[in-house]
N, C-alpha and C positions, 0 to 999 in steps of 0.2 A: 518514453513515458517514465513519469517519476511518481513513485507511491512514497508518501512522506505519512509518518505518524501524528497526528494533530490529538490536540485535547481543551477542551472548554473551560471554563473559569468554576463550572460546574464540576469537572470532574469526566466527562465521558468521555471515552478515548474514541479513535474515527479514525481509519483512513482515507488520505485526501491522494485523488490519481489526478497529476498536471502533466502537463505534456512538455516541459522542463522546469527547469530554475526558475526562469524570469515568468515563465504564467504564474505560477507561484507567486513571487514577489507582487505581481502587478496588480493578480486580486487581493492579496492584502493591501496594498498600497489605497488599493481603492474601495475598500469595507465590503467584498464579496464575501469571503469567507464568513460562516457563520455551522452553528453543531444543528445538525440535521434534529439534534434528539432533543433540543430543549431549546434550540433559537439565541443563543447566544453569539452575540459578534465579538469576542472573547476570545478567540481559538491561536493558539500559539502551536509551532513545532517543537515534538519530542525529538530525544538523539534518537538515534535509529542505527542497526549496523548495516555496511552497507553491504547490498545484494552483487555480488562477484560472479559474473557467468566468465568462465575460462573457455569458452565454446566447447569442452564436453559435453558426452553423452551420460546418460544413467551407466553406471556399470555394469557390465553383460552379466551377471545373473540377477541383476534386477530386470532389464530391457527381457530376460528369459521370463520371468514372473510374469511380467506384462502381457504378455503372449499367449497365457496362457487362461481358459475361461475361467471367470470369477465366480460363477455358479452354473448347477446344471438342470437342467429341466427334464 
């Protein structure tokens, strides 16, 4: 799954989820893309940095936080 940051000729920013590159590509190629918030078929990708999973986990006193109730009744 690819989350790319898109934005309108308008101005609204939007995240767009494709299932890679080339979905991507192909709905632009073919005027799919459009801003959900004002209907514009204008919509270009921002740079983006990119998201890096190293297959870590949270760090154990975070994964400890996690564990633990976030309110009590």
């Amino acid at each position: 799954m690819k989350v790319f940051d898109l934005q309108c000729e308008a101005g609204h920013g939007v995240e767009g989820w494709f299932g890679s590159e080339e979905d991507y590509q192909s709905q632009c190629a073919r005027g799919l893309l459009t801003c959900p918030l004002c209907g514009s078929a204008e919509v270009v990708r921002l740079p983006s940095a990119p998201r890096l999973n190293l297959g870590a986990s949270a760090p154990p006193a975070m994964l400890e936080r996690l564990s633990e109730p976030l309110f009590w009744l």
